[in-house]
The first five atom37 places (N, CA, C, CB, O) and aatype in JSON, in Angstrom:
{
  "aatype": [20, 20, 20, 20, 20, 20, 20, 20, 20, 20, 20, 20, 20, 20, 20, 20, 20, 20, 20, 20, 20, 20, 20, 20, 20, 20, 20, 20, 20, 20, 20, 20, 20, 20, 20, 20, 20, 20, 20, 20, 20, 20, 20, 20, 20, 20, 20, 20, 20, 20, 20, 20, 20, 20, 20, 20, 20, 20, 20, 20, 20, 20, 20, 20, 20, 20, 20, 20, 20, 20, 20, 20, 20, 20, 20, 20, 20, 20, 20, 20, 20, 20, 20, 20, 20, 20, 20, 20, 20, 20, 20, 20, 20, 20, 20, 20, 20, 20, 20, 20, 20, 20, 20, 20, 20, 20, 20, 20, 20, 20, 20],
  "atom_mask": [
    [1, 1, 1, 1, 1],
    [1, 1, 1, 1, 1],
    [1, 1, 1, 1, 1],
    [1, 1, 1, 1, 1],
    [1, 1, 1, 1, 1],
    [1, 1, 1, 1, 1],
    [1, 1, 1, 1, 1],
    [1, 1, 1, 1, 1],
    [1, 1, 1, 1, 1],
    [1, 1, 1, 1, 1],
    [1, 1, 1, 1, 1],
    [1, 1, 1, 1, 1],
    [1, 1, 1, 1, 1],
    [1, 1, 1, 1, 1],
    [1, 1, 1, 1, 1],
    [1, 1, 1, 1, 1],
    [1, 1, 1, 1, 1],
    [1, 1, 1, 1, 1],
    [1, 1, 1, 1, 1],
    [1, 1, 1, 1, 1],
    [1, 1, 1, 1, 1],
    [1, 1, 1, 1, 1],
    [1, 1, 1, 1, 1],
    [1, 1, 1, 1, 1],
    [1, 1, 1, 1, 1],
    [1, 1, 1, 1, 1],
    [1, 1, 1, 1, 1],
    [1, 1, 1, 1, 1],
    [1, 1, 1, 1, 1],
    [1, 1, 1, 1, 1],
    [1, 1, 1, 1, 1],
    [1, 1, 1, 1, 1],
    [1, 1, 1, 1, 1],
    [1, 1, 1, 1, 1],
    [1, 1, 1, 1, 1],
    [1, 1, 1, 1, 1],
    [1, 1, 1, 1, 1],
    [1, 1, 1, 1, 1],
    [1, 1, 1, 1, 1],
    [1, 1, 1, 1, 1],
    [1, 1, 1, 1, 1],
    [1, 1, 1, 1, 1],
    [1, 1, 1, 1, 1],
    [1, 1, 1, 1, 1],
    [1, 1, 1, 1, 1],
    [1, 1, 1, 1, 1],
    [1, 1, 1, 1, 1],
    [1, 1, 1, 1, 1],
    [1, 1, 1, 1, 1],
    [1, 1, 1, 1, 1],
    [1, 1, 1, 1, 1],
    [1, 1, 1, 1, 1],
    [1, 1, 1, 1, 1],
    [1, 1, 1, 1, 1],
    [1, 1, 1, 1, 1],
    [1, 1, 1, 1, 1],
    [1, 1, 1, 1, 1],
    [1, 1, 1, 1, 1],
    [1, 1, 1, 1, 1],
    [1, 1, 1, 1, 1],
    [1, 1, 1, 1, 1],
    [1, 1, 1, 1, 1],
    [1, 1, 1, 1, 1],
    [1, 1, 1, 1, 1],
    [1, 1, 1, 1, 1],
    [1, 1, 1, 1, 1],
    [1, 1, 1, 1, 1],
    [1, 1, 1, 1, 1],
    [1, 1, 1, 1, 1],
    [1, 1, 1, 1, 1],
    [1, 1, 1, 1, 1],
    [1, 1, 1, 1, 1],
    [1, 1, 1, 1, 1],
    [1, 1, 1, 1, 1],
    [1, 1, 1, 1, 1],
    [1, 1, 1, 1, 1],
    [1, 1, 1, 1, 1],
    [1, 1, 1, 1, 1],
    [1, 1, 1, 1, 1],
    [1, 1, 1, 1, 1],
    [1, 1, 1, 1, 1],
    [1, 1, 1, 1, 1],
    [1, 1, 1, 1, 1],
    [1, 1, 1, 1, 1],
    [1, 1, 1, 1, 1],
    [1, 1, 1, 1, 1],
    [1, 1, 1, 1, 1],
    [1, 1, 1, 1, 1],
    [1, 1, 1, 1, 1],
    [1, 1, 1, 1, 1],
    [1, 1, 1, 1, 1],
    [1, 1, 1, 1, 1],
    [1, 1, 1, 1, 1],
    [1, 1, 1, 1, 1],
    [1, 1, 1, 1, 1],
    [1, 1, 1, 1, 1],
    [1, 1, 1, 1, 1],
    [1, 1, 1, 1, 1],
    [1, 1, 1, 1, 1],
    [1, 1, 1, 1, 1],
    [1, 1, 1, 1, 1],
    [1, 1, 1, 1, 1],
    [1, 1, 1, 1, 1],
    [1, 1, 1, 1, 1],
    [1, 1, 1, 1, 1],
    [1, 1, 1, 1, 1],
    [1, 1, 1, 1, 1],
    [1, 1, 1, 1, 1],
    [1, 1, 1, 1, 1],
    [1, 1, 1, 1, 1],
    [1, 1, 1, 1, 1]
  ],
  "atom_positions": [
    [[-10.93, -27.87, -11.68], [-9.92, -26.87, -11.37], [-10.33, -25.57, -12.05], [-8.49, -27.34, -11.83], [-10.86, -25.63, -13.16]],
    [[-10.11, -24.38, -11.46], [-10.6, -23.24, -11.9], [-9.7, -22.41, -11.93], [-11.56, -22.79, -11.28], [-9.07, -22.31, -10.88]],
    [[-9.33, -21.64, -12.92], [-7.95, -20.57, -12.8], [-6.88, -21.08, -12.14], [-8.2, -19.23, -12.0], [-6.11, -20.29, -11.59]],
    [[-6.62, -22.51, -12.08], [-5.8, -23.11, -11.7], [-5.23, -23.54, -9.86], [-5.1, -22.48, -12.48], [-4.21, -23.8, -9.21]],
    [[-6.63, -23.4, -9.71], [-6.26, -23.75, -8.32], [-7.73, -24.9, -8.19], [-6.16, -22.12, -7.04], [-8.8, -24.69, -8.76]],
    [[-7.51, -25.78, -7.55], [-8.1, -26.95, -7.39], [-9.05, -26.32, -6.27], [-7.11, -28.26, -7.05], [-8.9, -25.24, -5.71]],
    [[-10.34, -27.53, -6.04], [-12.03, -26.88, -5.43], [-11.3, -27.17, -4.26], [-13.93, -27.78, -5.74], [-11.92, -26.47, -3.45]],
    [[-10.35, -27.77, -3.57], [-9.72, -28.0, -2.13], [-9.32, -26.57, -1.58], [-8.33, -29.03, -2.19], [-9.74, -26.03, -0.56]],
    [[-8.42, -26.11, -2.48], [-7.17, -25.35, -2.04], [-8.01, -23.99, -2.41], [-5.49, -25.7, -2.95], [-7.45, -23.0, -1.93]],
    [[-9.03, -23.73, -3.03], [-9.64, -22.26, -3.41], [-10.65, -22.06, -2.32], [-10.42, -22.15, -5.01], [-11.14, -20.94, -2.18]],
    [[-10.99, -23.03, -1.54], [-11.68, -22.96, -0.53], [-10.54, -22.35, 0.72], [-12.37, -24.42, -0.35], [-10.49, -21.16, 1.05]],
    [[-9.64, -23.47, 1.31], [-8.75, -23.08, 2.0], [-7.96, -21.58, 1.82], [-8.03, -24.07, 1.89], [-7.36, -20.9, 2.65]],
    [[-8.24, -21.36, 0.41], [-7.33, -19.8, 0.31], [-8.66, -18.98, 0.89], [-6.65, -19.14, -1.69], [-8.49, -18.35, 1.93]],
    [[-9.86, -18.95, 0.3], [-10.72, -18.53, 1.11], [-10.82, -18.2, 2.61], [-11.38, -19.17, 0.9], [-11.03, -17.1, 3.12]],
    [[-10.67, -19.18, 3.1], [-10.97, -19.26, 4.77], [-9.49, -18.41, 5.31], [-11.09, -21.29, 5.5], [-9.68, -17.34, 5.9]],
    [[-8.33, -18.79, 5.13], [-7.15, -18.42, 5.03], [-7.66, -16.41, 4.99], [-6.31, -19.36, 3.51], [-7.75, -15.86, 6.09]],
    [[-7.89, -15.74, 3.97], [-7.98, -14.95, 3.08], [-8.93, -13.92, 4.42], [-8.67, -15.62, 1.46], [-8.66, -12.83, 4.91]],
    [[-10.19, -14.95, 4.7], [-11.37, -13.84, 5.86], [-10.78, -14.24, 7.6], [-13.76, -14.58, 5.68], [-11.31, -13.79, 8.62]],
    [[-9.98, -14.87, 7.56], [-9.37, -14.71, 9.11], [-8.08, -13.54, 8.9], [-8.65, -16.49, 9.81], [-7.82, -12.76, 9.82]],
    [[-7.31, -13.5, 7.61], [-6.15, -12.46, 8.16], [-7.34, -10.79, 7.68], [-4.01, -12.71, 6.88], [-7.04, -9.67, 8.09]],
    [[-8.27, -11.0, 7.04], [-9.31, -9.63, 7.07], [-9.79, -9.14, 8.06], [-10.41, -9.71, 6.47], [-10.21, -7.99, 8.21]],
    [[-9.73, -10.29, 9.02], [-10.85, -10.06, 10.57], [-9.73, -9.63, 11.14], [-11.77, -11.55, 11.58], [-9.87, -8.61, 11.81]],
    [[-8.69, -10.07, 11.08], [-7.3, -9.69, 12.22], [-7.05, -8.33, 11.9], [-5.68, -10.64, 11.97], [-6.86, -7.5, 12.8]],
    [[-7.05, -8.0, 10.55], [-6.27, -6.57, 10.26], [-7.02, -5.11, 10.32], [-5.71, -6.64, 8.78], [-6.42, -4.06, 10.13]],
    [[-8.54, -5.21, 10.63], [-9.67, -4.41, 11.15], [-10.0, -4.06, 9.79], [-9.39, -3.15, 12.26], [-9.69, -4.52, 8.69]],
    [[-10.85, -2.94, 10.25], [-11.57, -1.87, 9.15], [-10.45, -0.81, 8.46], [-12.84, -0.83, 10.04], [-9.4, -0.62, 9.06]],
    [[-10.63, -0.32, 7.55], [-9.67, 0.81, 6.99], [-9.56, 2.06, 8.08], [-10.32, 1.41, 5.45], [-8.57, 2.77, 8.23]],
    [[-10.57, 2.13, 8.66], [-10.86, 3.33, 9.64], [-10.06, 2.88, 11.0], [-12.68, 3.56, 9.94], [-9.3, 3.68, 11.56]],
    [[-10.29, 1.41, 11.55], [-9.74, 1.07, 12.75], [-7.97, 0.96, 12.12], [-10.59, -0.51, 13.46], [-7.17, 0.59, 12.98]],
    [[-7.41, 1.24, 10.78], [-6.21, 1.27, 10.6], [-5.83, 2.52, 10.42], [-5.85, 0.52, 9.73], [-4.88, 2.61, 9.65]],
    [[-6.3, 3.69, 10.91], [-6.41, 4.98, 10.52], [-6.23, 5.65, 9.3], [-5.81, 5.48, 11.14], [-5.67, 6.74, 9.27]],
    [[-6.65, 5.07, 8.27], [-8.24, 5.63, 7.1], [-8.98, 5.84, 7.0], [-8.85, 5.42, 6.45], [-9.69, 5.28, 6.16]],
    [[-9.61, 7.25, 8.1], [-10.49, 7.32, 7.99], [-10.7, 8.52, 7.11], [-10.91, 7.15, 9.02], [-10.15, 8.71, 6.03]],
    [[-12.03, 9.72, 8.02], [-12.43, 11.23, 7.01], [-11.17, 11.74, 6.7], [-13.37, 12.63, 7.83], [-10.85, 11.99, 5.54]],
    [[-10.19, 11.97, 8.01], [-8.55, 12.73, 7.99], [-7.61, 13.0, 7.19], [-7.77, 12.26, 8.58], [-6.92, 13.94, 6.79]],
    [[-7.94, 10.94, 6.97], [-6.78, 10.38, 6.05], [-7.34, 11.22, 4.42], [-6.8, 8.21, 6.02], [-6.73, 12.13, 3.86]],
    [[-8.37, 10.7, 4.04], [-8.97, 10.95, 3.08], [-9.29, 12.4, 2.76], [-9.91, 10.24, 3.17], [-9.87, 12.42, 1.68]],
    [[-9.18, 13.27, 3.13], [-9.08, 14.44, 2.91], [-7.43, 14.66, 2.78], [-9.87, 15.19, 3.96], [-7.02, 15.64, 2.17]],
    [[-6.76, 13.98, 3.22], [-5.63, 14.48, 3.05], [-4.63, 13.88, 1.69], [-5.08, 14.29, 4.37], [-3.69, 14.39, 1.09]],
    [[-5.37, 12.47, 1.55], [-5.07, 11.79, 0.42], [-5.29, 12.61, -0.55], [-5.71, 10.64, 0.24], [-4.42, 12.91, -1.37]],
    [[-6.72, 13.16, -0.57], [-7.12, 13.92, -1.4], [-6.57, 15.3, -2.04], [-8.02, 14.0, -0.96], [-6.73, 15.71, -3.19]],
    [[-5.79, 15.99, -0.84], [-5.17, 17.32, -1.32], [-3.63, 16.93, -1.34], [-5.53, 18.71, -0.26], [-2.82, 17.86, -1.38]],
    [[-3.2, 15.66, -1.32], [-1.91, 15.14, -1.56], [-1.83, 14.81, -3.15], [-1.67, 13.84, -0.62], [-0.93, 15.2, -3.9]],
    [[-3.1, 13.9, -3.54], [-3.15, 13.64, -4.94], [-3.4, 15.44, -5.86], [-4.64, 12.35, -5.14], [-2.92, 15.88, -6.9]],
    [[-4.17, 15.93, -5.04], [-4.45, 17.62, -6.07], [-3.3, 18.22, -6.22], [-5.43, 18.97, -5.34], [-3.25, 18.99, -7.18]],
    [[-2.19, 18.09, -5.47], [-0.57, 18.55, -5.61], [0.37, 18.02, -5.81], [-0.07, 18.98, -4.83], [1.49, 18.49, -5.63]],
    [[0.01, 16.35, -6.46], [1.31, 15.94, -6.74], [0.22, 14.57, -7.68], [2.66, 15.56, -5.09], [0.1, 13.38, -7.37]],
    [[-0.43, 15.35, -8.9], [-1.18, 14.18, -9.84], [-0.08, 13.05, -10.25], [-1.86, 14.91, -11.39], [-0.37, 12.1, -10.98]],
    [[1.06, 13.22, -9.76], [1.86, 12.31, -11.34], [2.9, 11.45, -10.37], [3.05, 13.67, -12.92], [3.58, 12.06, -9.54]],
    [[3.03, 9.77, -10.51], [3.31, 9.22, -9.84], [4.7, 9.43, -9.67], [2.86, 8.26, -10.03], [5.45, 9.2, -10.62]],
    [[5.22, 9.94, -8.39], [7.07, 9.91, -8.09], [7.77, 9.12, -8.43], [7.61, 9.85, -6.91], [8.89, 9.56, -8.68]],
    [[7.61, 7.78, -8.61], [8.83, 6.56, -9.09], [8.74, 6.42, -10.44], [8.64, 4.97, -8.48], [9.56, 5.7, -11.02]],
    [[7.66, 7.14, -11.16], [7.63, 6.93, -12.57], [8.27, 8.02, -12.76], [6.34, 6.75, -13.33], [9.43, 7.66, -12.93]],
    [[8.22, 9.3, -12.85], [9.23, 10.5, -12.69], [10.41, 10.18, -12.73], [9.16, 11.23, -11.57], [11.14, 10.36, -13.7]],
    [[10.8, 9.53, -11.41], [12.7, 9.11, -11.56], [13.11, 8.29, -12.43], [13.42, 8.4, -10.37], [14.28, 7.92, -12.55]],
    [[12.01, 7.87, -13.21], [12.64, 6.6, -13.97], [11.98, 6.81, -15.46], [12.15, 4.91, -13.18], [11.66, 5.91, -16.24]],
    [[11.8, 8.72, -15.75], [11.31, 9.16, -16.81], [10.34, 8.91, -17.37], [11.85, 9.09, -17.43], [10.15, 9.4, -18.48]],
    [[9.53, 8.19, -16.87], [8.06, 8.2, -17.08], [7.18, 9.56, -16.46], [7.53, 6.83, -16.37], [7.51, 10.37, -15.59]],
    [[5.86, 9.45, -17.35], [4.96, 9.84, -17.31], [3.65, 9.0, -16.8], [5.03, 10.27, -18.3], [3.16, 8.34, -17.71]],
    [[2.97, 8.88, -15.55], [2.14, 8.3, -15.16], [1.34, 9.04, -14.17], [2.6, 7.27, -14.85], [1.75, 9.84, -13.33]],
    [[-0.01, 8.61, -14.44], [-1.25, 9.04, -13.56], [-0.85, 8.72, -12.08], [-2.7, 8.18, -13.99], [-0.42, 7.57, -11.97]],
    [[-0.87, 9.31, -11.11], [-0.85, 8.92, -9.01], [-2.43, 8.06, -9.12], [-1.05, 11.09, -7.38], [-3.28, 8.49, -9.91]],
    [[-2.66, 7.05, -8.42], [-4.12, 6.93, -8.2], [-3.94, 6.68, -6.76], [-4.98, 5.75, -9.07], [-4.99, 6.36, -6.21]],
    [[-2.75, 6.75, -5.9], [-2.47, 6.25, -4.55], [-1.66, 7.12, -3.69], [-1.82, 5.01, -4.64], [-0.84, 7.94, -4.1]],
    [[-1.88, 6.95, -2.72], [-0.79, 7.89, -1.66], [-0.29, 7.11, -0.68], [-1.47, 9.16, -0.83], [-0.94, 6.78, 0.31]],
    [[1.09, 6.73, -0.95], [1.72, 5.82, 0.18], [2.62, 6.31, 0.94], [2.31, 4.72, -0.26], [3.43, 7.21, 0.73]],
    [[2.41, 5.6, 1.93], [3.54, 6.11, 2.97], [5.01, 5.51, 2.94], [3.03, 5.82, 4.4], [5.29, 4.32, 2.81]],
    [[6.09, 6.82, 3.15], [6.78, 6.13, 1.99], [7.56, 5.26, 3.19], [7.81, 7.21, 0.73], [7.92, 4.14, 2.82]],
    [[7.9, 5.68, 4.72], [8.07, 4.19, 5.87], [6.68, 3.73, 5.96], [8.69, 4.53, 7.72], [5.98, 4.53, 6.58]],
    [[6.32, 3.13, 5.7], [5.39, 2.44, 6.33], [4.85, 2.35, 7.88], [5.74, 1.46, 6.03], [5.67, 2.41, 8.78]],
    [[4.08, 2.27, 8.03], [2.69, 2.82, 9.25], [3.65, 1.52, 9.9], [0.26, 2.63, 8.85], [4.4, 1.84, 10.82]],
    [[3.65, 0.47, 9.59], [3.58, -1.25, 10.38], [5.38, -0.71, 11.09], [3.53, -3.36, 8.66], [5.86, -1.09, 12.16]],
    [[6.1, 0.35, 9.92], [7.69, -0.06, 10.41], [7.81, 1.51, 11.36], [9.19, -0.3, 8.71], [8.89, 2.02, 11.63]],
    [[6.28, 2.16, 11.81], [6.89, 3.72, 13.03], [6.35, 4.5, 11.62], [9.35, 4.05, 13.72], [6.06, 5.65, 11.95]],
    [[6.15, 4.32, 10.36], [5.92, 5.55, 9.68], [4.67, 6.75, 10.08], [5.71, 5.04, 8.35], [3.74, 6.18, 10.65]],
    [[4.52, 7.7, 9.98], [3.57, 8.75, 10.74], [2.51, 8.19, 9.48], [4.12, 10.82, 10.88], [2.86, 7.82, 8.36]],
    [[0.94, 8.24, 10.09], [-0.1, 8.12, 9.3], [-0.84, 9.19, 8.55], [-0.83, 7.59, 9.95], [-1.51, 8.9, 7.56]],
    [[-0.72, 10.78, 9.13], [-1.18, 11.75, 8.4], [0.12, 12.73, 8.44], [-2.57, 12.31, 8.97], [-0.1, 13.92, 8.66]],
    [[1.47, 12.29, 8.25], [2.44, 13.29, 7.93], [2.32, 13.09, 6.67], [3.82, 13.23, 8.47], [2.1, 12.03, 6.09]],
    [[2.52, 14.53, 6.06], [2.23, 14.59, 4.35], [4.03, 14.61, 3.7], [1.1, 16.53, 3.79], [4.35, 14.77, 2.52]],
    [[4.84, 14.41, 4.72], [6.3, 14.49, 4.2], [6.5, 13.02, 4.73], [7.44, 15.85, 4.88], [7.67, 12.65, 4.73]],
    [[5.52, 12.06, 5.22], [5.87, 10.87, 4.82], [5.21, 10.31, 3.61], [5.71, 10.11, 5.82], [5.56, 9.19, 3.25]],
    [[4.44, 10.84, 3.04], [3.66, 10.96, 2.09], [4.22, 10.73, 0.61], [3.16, 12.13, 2.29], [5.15, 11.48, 0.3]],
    [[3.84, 9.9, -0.27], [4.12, 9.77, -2.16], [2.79, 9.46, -3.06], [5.29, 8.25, -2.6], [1.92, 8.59, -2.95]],
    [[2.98, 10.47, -3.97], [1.77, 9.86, -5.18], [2.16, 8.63, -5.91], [1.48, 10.96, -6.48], [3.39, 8.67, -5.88]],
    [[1.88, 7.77, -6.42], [2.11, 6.34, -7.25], [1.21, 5.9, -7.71], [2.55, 5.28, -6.67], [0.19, 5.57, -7.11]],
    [[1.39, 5.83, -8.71], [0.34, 4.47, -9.58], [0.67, 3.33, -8.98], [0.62, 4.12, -11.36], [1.69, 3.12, -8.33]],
    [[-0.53, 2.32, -9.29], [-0.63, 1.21, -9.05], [0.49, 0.49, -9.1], [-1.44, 0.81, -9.65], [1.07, 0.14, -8.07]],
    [[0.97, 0.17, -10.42], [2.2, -0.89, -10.37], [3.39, -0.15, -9.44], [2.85, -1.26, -12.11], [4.3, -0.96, -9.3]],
    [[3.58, 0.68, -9.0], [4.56, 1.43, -8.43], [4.29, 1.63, -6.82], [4.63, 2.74, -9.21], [5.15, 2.12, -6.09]],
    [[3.27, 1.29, -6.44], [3.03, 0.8, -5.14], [3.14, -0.2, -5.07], [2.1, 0.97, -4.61], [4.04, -0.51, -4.28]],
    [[2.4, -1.42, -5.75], [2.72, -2.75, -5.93], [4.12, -3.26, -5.39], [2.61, -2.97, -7.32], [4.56, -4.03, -4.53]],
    [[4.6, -2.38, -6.43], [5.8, -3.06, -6.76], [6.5, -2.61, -5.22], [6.63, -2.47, -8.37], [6.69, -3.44, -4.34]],
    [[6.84, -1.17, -5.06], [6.94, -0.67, -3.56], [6.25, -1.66, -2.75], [6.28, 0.8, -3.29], [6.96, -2.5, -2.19]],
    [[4.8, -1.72, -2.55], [5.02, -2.84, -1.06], [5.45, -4.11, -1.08], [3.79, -3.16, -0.31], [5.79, -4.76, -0.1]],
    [[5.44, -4.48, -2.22], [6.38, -5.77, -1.73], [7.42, -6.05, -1.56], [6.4, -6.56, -2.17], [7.8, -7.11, -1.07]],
    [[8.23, -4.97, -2.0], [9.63, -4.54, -1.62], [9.84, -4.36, 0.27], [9.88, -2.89, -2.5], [10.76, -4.8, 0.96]],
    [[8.52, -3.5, 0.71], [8.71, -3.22, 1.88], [8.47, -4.29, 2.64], [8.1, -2.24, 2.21], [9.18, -4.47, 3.63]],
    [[7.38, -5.25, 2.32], [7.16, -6.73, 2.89], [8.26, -7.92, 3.43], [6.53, -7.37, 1.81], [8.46, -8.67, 4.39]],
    [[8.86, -7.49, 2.02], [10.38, -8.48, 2.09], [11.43, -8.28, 2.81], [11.1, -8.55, 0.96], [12.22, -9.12, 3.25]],
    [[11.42, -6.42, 3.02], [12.47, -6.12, 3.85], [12.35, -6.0, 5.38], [12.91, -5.02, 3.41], [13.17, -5.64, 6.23]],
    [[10.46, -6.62, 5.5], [10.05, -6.73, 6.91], [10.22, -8.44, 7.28], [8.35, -6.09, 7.08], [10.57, -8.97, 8.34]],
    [[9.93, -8.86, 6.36], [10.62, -10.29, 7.05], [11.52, -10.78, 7.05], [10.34, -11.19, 6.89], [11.74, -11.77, 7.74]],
    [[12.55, -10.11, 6.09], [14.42, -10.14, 6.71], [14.18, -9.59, 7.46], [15.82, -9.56, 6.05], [14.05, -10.44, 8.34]],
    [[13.91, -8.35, 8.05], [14.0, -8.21, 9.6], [14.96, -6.91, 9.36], [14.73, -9.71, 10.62], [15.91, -6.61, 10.07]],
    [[14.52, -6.24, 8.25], [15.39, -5.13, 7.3], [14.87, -3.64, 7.92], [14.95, -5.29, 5.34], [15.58, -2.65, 8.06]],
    [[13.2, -3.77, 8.32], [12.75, -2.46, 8.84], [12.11, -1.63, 7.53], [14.09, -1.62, 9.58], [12.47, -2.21, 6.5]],
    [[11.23, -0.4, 7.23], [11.26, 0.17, 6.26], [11.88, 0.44, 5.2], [11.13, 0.67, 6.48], [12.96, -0.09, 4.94]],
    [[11.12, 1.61, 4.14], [11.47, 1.45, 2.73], [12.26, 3.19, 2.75], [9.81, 1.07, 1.5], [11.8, 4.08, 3.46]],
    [[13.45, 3.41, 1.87], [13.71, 4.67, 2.11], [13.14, 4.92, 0.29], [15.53, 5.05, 2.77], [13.6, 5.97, -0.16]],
    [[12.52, 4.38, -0.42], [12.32, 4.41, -1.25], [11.3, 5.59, -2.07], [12.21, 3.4, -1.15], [11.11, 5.5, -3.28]]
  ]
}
């Protein structure tokens, strides 16, 4: 057993893991591509400091730009007013919020 998953089931998460990769395309065939990335880019140069750490009086580095409906629930992919800077744990934590409220059947995040 390795990091706690048995030589059966680390295989199966494997195989599991490169069929939903093949389904969900390239970053580019999800529209990430030059566009996005230039725009990520002058999104992070004007807003360095993550928004949910702000409301909640923190001080934290952006290393991300999320959309704050989500692309999967109608969100626009290069609108910059659907647009948020976030650190890591603060996207994290944001998409799985938005995940959960897609399989209740809840729709996007106004978050």
């Amino acid at each position: 057993m390795a990091g706690g998953v048995c030589s059966r089931c680390g295989v199966l998460r494997a195989q599991f893991a490169a069929v939903v990769d093949e389904r969900r395309g390239s970053a580019a065939q999800r529209g990430y591509d030059a566009r996005w990335r230039r725009l990520r880019d002058a999104h992070l140069a004007r807003e360095p400091l993550c928004r949910m750490c702000q409301r909640s009086d923190r001080v934290s580095a952006a290393v991300l730009v999320d959309h704050i409906t989500p692309i999967a629930d109608g969100g626009a992919v290069l609108d910059d007013a659907n647009l948020q800077s976030l650190c890591r744990r603060c996207h994290d934590d944001k998409t799985a919020t938005d995940l959960a409220r897609r399989r209740a059947g809840e729709g996007g995040s106004n978050l």
